[in-house]
BAFI-3210 file (N, C-alpha, C; in Angstrom, 3 decimals, decimal comma, padded with zeros to 6 digits):
// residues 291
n [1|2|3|4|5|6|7|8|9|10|11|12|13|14|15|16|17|18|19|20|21|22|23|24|25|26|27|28|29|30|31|32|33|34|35|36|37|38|39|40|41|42|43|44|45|46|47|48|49|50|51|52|53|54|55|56|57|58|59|60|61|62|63|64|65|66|67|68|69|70|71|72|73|74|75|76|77|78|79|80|81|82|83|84|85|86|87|88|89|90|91|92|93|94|95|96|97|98|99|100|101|102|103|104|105|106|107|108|109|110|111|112|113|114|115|116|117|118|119|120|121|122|123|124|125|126|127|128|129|130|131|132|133|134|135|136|137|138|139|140|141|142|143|144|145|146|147|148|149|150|151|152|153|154|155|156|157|158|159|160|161|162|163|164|165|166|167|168|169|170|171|172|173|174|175|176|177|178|179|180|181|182|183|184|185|186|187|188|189|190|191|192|193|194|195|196|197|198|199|200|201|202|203|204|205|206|207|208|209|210|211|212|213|214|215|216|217|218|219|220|221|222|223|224|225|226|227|228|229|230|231|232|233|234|235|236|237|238|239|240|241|242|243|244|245|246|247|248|249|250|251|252|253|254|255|256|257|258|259|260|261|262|263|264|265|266|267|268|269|270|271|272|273|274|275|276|277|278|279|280|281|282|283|284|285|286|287|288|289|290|291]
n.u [-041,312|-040,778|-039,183|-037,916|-037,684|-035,850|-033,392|-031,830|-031,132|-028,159|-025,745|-024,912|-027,473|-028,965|-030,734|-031,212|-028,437|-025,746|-023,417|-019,936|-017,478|-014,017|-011,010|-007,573|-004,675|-001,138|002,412|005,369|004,616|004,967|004,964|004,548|005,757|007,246|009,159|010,280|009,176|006,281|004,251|002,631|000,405|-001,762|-002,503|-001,917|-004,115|-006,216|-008,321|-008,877|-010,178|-012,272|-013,727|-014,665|-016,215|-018,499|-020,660|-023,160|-025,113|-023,615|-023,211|-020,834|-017,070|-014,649|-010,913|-008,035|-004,970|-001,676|001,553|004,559|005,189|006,383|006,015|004,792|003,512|001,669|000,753|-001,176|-003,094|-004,164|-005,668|-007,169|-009,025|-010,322|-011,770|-013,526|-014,736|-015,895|-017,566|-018,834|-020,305|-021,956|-021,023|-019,610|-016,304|-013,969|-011,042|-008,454|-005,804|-002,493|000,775|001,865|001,098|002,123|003,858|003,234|001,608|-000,017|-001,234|-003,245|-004,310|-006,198|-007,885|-010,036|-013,580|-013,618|-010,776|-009,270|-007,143|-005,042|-003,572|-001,228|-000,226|002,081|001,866|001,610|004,137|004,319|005,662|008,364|011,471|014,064|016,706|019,796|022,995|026,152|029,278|031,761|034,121|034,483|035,014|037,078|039,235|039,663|039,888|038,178|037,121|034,891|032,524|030,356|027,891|025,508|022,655|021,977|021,804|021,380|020,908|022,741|021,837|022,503|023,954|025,311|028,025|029,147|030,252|028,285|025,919|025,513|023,369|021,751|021,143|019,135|017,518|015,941|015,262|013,323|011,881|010,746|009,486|007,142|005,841|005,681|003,588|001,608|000,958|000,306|-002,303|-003,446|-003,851|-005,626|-007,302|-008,518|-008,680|-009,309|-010,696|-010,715|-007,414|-004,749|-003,056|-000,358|003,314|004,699|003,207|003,451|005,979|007,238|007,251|006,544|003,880|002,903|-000,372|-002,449|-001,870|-001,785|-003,851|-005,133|-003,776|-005,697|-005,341|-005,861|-009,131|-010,604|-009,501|-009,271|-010,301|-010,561|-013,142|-014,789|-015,137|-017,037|-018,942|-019,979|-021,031|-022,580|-023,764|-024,632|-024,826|-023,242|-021,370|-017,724|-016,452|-013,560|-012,444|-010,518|-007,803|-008,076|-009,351|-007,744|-008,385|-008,234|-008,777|-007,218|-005,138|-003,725|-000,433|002,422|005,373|008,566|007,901|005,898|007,422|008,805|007,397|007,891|010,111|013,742|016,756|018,685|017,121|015,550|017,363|018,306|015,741|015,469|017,742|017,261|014,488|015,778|017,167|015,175|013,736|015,729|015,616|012,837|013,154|014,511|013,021|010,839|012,057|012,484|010,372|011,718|010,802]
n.v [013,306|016,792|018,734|021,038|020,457|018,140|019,597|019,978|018,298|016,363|015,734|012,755|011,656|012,197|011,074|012,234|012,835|012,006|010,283|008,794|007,313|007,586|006,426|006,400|005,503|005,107|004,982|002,795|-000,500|-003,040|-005,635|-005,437|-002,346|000,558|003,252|005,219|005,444|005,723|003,024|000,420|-002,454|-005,289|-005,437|-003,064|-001,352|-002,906|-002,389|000,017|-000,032|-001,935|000,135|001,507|000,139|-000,568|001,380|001,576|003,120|004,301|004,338|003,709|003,037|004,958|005,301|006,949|006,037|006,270|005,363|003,173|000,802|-002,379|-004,741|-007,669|-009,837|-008,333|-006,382|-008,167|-009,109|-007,064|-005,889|-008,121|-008,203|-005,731|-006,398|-008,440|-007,175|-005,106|-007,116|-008,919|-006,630|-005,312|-003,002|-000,498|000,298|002,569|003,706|006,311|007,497|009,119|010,631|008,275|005,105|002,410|-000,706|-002,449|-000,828|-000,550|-002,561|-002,422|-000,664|-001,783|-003,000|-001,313|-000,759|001,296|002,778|006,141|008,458|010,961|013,179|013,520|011,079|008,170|005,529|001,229|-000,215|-002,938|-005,738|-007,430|-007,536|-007,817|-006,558|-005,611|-005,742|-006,343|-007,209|-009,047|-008,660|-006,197|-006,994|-008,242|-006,507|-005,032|-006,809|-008,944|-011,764|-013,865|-016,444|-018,984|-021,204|-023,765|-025,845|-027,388|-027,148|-025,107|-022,719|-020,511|-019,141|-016,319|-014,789|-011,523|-011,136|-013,647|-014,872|-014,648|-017,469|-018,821|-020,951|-019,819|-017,818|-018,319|-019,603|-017,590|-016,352|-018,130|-017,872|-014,987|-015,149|-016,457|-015,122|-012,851|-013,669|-014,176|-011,351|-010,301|-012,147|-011,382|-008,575|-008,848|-010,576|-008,131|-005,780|-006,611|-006,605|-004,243|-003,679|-002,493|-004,002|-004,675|-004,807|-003,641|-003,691|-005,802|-005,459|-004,158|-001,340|001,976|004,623|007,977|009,586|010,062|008,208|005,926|005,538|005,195|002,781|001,030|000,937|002,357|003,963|006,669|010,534|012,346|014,276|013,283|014,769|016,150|013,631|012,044|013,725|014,374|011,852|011,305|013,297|016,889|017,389|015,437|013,949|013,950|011,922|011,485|008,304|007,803|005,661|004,141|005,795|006,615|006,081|008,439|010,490|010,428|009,272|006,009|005,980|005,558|003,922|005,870|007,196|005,645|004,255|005,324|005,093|003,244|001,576|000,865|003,209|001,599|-000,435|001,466|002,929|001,097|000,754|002,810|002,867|000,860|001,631|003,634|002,552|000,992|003,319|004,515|002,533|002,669|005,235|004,367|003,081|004,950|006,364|005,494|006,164|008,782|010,125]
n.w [008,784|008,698|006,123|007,088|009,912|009,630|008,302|010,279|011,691|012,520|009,942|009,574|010,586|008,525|005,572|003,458|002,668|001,166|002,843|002,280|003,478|003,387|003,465|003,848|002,731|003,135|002,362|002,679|001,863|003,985|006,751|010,440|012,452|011,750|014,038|012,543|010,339|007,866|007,496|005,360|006,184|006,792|009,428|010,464|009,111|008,667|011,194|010,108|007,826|008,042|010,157|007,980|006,264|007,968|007,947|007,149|005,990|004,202|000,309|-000,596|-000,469|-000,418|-001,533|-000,953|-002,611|-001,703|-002,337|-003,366|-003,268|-001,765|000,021|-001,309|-000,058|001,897|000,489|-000,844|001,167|001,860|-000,420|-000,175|001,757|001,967|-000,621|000,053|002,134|000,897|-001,052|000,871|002,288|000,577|-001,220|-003,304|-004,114|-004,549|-006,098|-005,502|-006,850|-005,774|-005,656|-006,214|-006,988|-007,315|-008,094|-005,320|-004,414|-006,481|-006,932|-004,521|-005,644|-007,517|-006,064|-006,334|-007,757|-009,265|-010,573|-010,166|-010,976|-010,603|-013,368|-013,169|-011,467|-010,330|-011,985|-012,029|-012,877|-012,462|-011,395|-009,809|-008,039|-006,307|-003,798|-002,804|-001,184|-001,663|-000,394|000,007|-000,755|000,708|002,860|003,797|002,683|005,169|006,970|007,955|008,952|007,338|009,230|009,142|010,017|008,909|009,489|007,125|003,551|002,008|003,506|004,160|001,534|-000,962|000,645|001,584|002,336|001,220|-001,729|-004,754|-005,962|-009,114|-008,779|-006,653|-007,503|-009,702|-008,195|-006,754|-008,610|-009,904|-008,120|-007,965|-010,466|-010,171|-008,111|-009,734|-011,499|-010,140|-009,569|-011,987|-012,950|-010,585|-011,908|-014,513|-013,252|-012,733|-014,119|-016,399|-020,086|-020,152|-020,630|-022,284|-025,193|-024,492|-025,341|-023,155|-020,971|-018,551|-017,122|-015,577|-016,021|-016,018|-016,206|-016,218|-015,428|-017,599|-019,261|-018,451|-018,130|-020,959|-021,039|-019,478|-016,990|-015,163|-014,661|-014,617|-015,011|-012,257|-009,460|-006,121|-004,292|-007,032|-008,091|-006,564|-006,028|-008,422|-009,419|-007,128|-006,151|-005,863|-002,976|-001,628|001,308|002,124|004,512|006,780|007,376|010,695|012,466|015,346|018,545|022,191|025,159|026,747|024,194|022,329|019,637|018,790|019,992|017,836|016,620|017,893|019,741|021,031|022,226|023,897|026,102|029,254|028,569|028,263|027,754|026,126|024,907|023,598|022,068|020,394|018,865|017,691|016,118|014,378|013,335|011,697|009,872|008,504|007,547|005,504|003,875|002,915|001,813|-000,283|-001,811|-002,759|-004,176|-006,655|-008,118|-008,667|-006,773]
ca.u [-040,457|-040,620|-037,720|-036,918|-036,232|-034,644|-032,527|-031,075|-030,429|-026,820|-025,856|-024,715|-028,642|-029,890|-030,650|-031,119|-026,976|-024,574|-022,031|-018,882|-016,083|-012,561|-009,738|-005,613|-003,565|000,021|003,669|005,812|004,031|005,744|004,891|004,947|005,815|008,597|009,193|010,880|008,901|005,047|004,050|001,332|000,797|-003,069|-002,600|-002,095|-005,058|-007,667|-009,248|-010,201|-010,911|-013,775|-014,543|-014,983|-017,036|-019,498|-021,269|-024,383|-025,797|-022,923|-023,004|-019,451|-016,078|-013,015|-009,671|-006,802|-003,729|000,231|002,586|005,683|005,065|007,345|005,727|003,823|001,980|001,243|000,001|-002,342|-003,489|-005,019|-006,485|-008,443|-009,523|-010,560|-012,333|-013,685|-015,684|-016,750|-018,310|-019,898|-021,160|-022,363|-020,733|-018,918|-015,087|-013,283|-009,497|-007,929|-004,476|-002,359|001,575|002,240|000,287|003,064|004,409|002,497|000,530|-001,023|-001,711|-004,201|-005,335|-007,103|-008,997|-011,536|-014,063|-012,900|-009,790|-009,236|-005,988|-004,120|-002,953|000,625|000,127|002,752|000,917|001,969|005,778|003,733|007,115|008,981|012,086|014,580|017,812|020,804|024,576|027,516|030,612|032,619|035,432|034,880|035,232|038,703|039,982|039,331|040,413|037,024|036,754|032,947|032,467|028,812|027,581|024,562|022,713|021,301|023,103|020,578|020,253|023,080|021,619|022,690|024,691|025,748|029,447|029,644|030,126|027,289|026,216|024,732|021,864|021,438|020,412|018,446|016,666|015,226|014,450|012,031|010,292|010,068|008,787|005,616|005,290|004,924|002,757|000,413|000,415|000,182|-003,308|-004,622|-004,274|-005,968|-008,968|-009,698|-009,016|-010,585|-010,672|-009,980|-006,103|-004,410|-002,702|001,043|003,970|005,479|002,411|003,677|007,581|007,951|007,071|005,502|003,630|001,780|-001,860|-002,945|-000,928|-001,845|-005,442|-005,064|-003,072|-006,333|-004,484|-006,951|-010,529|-010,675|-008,564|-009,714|-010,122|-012,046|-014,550|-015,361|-015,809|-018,003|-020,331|-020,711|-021,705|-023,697|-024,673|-023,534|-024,561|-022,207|-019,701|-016,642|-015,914|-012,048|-012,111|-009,671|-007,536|-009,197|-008,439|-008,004|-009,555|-008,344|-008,971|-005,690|-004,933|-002,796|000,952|002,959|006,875|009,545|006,931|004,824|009,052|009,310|006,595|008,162|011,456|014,681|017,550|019,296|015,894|014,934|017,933|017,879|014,944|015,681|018,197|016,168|014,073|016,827|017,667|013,897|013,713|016,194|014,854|011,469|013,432|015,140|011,726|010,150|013,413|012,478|009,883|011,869|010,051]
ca.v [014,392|018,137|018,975|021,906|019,755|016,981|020,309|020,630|017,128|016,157|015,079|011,178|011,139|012,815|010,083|012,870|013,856|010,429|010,507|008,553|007,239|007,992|005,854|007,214|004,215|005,703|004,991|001,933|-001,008|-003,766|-006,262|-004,345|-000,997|001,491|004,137|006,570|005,760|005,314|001,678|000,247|-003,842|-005,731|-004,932|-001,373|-000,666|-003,332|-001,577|001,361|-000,735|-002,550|000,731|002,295|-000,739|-000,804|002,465|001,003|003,963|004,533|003,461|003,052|003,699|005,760|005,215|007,237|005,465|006,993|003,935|003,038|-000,780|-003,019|-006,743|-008,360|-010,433|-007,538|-006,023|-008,877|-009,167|-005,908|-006,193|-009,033|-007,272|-004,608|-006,888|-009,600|-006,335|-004,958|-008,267|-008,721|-005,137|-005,089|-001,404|-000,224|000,829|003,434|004,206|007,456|007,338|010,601|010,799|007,125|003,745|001,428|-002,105|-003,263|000,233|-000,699|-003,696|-002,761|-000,198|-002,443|-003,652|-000,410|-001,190|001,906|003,837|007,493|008,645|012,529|013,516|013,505|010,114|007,721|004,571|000,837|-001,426|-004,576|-006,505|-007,849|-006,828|-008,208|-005,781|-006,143|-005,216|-007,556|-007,116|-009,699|-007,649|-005,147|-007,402|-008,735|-005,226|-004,541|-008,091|-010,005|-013,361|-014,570|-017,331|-019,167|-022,386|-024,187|-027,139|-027,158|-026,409|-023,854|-021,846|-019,555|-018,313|-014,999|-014,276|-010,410|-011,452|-014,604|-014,463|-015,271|-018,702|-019,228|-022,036|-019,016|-016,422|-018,743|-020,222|-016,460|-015,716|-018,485|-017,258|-013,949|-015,375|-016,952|-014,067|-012,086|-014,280|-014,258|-010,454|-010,482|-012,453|-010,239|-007,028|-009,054|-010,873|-007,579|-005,043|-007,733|-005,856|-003,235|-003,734|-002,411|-004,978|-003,561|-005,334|-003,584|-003,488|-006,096|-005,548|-003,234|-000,105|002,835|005,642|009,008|009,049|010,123|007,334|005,071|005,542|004,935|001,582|000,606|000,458|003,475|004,145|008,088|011,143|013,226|014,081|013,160|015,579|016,493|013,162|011,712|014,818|014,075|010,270|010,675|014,103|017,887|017,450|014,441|014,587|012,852|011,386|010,403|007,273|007,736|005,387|004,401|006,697|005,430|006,410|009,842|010,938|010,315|008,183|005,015|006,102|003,974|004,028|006,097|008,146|004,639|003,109|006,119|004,357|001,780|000,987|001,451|003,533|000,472|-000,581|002,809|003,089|000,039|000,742|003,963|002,318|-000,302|002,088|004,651|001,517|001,318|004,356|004,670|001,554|002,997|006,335|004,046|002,316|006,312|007,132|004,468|006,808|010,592|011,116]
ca.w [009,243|007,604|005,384|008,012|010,598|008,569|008,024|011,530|011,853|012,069|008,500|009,477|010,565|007,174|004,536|001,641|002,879|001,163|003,221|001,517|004,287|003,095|004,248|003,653|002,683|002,452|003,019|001,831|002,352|005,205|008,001|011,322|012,006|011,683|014,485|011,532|008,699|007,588|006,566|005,576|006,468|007,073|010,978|010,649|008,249|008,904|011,963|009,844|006,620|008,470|010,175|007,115|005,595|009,074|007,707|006,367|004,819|002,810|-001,016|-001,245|000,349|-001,103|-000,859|-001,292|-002,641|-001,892|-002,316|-004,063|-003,156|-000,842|000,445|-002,058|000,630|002,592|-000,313|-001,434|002,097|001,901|-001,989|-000,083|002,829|000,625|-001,669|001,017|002,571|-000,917|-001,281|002,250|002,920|-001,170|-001,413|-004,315|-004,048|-005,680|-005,784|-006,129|-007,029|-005,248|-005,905|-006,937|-007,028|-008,207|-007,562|-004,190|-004,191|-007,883|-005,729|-003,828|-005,750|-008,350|-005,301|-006,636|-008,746|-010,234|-010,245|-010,333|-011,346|-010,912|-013,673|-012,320|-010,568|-011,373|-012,077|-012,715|-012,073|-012,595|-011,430|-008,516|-007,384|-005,028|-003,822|-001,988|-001,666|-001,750|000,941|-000,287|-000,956|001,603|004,845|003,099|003,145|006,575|008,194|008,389|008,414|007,919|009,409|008,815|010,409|008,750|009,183|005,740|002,490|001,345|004,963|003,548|000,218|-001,132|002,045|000,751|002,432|000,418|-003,278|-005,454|-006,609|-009,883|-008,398|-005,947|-007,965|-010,589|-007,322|-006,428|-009,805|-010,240|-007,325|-008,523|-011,672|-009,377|-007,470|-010,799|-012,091|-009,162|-009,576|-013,259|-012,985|-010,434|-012,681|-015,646|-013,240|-011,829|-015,007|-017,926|-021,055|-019,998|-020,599|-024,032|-025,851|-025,156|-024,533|-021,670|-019,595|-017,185|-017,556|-014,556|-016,491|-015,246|-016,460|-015,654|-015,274|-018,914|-020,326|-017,499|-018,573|-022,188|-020,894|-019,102|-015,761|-014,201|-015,381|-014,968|-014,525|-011,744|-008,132|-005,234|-004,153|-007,950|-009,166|-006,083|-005,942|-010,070|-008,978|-005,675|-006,148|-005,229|-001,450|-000,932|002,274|002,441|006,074|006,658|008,792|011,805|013,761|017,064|019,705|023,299|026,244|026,311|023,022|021,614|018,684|019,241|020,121|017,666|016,898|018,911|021,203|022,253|022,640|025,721|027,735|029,855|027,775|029,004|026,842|025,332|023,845|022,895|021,482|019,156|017,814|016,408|014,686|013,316|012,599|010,797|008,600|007,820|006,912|004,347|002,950|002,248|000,796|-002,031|-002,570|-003,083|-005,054|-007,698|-008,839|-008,684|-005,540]
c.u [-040,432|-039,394|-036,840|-036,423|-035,654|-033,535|-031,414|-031,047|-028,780|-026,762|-025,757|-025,844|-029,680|-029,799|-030,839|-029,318|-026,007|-023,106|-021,020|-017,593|-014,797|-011,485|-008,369|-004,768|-002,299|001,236|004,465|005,209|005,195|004,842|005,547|004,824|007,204|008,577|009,462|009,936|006,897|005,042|002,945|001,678|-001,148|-003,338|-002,762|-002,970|-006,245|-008,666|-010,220|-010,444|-011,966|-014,241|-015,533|-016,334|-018,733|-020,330|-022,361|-024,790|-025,037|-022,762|-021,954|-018,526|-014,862|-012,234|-008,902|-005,545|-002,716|001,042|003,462|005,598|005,728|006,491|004,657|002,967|001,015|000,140|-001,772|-003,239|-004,664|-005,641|-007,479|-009,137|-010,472|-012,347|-013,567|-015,201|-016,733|-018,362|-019,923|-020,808|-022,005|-022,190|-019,322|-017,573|-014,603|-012,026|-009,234|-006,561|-003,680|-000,570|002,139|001,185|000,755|003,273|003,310|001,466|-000,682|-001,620|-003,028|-004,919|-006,691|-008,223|-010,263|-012,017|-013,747|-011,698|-009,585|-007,954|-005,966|-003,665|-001,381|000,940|000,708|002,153|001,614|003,086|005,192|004,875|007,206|010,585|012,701|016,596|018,724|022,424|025,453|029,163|031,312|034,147|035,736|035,694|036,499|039,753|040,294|039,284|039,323|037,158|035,632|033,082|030,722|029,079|026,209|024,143|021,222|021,647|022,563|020,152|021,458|023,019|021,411|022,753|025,185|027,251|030,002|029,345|029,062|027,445|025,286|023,175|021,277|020,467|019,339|017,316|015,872|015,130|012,989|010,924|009,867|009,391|007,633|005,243|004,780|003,960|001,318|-000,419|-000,099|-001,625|-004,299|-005,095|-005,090|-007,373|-009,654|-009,869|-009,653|-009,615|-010,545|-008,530|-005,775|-003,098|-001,480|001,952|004,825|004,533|002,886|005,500|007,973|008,057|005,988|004,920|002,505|-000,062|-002,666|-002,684|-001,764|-003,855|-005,893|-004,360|-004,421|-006,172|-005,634|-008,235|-010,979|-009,651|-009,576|-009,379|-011,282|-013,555|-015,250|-016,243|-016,777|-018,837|-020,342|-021,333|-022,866|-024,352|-024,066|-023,552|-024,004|-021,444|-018,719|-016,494|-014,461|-012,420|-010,727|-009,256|-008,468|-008,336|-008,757|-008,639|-009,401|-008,167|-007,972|-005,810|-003,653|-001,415|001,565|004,458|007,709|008,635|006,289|006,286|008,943|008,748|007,118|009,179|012,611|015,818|018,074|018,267|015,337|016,040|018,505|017,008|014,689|016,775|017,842|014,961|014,303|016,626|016,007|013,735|014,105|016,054|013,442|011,853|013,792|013,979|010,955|011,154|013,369|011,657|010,436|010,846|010,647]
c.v [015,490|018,430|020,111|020,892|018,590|017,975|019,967|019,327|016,917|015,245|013,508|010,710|011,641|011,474|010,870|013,424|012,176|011,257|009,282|008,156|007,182|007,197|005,979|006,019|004,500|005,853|003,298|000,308|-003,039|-004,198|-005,671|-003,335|-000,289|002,784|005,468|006,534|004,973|004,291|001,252|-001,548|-003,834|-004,886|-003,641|-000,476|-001,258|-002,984|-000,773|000,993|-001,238|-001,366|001,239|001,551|-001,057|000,355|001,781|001,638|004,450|004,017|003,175|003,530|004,173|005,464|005,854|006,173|006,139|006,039|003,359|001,405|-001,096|-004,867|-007,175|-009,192|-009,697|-006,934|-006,940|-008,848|-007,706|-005,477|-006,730|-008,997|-006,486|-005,277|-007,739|-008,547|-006,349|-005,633|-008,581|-007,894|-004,576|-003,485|-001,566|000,781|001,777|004,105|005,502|007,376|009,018|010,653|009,661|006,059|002,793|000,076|-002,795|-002,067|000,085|-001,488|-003,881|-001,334|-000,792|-003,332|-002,744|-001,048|-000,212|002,742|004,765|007,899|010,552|012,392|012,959|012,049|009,086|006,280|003,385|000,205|-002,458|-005,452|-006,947|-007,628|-006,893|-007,128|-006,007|-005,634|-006,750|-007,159|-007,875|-009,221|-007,076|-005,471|-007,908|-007,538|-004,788|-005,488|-008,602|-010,795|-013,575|-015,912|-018,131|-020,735|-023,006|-025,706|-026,945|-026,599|-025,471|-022,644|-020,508|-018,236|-017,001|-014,156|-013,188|-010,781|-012,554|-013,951|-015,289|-016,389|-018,536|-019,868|-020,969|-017,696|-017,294|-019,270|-018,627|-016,195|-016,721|-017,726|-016,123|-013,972|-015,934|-015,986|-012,682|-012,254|-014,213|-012,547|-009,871|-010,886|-011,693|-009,097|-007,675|-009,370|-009,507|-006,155|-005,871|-007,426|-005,056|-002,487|-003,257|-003,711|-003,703|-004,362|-005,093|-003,416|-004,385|-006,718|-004,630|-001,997|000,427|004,086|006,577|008,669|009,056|008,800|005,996|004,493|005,195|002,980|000,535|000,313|001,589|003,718|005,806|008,931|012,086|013,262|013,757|013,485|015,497|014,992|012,085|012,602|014,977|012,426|010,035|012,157|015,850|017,783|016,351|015,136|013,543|012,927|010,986|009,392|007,769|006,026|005,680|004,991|005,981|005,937|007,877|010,721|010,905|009,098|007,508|005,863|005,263|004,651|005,169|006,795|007,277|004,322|004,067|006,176|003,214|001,046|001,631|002,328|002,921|-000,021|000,541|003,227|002,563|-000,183|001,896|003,616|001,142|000,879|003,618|003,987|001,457|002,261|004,950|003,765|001,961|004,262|006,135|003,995|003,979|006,620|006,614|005,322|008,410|011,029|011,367]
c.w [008,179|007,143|006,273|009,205|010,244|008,531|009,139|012,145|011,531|010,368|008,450|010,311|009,237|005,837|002,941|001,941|002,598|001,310|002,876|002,230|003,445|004,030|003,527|003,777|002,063|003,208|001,885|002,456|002,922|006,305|008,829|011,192|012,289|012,831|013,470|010,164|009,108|006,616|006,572|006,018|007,022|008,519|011,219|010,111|008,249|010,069|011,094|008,614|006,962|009,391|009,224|006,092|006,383|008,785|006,960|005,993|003,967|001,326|-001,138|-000,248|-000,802|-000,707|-001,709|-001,499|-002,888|-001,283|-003,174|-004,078|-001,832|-000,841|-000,681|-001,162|001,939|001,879|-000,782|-000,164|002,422|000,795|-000,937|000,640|002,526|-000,022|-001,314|001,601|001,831|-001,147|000,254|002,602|001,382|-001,668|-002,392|-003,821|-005,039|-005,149|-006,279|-005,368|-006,404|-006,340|-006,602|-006,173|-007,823|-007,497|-006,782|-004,414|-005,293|-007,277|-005,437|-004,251|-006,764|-007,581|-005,647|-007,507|-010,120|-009,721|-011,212|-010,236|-011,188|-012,071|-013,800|-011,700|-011,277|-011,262|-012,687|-011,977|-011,659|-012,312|-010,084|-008,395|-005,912|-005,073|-002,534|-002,360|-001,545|-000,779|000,862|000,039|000,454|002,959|004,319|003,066|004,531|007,556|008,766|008,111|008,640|007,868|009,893|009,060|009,854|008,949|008,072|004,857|001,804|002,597|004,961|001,850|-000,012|000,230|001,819|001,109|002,080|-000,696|-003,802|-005,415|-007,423|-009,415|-007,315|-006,609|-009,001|-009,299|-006,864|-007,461|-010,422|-009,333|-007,475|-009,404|-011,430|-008,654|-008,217|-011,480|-011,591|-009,716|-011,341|-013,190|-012,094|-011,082|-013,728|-015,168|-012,913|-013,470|-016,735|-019,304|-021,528|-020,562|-021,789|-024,261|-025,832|-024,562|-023,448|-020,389|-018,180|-017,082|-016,117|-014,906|-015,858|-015,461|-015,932|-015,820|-016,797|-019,405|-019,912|-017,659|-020,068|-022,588|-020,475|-017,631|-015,204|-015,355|-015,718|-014,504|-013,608|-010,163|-007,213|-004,958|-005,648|-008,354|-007,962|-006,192|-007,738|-009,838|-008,391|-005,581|-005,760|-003,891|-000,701|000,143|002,499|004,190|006,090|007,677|009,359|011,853|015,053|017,947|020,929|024,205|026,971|025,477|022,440|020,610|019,477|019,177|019,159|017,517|017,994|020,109|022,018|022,906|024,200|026,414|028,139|029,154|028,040|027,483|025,678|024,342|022,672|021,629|019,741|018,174|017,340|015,519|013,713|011,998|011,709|009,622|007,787|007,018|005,584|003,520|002,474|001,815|-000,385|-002,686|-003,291|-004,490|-006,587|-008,900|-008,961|-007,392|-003,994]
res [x|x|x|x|x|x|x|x|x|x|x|x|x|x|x|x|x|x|x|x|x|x|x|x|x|x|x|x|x|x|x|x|x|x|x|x|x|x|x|x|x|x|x|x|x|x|x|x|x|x|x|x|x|x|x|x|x|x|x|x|x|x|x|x|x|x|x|x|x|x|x|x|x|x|x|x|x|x|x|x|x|x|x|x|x|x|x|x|x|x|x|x|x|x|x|x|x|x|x|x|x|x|x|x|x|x|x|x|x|x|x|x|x|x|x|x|x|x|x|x|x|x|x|x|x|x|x|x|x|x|x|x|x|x|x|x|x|x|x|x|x|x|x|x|x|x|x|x|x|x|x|x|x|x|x|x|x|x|x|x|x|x|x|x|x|x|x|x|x|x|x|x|x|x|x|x|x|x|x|x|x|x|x|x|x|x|x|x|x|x|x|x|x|x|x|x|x|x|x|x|x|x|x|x|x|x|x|x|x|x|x|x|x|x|x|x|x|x|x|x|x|x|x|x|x|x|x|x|x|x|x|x|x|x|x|x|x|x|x|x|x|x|x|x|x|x|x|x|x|x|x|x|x|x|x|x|x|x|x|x|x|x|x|x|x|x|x|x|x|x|x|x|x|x|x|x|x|x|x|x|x|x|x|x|x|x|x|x|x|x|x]
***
């Protein structure tokens, strides 16, 4: 074939044109989904993670990461997804970090082989992290009696309208102390030597991208476009993978707009307040970082 018409070939039939799929992993990351709020969770991202991996002439795939954290087994679930591909499709990953890549979001961004850090991006909160209020008091002011039936003497633990128990709170702190542990060893099998010898690296500290790069936690500072078209070349093109659209070109419907097909008021209604309460649960989780 002559290089002119090689020209006037579409580019995702040009083999001198590496095209680069792009997949957008961003919101607080949760099992299910939220009508009010953007979450991430395996279900809601492995479609276009194995689209994005089904490109056989691509050398690698990109991913954007914007995530504050939330489920740790949501999170790992999509590291291994991630990683599981990687491995299968023998294509090289690379993270780029946007506004934050903390807690669950650091997560799954160390699924790159390398990560690319902003500047500005807040990077890091190697920890775990369990929250909750207490109403003890409150329902005693206001003429509640709670009344709790179990069969099993551990099927009320850390009831927010009972008062603490010691063996209660020491019984969720081991498991945070295995669930840190878990994530502790992933940042070490997947960054090596990487790491600097510091003792607050896995304390739940969190710093900007310079810092964050000097920690060993990200590999470069930069951005997308620049630093694939320095890799793969200047006539790289990034592709975003999509969501599958359905059968009239529309992307999937999901929270309160799919709820007003075929659901009556009372339903509709319930799950905007489910997903209110969501909502402001994935604004604290943002809030953690000033964002």
């Amino acid at each position: 074939m002559t290089p002119k018409i090689k020209s006037l070939l579409p580019k995702r039939f040009r083999t001198d044109v590496p095209v680069i799929p792009v997949v957008r992993l961003q919101g607080t990351i949760a099992a299910g989904n939220s009508p009010m709020a953007q979450r991430l969770s395996l279900a809601t991202v492995a479609p276009v993670i194995d689209k994005a991996f089904a490109d056989k002439r691509a050398p690698a795939v990109a991913f954007t990461v914007n995530s504050p954290g939330g489920s740790p087994v949501q999170s790992r679930l999509i590291f291994r997804r991630i990683r599981d591909l990687a491995a299968e499709k023998n294509k090289k990953v690379y993270m780029f970090t946007e506004d934050v890549a903390a807690s669950g979001g650091y997560m799954i961004a160390i699924a790159g082989d390398e990560i690319i850090a902003d500047p500005s991006s807040i990077i890091g909160s190697i920890g775990v992290i369990s929250a909750g209020f207490g109403f003890v008091e409150a329902i005693g002011k206001i003429g509640v009696e709670r009344r709790v039936y179990t069969a099993g003497e551990n099927k009320s633990v850390l009831d927010p309208f009972q008062p603490e128990k010691k063996e209660d709170i020491e019984r969720l702190k081991s498991m945070q102390l295995d669930i840190h542990k878990i994530f502790i060893d992933m940042v070490k099998e997947r960054r090596g030597a990487k790491l600097a010898d510091d003792p607050e690296l896995f304390t739940g500290a969190f710093w900007a991208g310079h810092k964050a790069k000097e920690l060993g936690l990200v590999d470069h500072i930069g951005d997308m476009r620049s630093f694939l078209k320095e890799r793969y070349g200047e006539k790289t093109e990034l592709r975003l993978v999509q969501p599958q659209r359905n059968l009239f070109g529309r992307r999937q419907a999901t929270g309160i707009i799919s709820a007003l097909n075929g659901v009556d008021a009372e339903a509709l209604t319930a799950a905007a307040g489910t997903g209110l309460a969501n909502a402001m649960e994935d604004r604290s989780i943002w809030a953690r970082y000033g964002l």
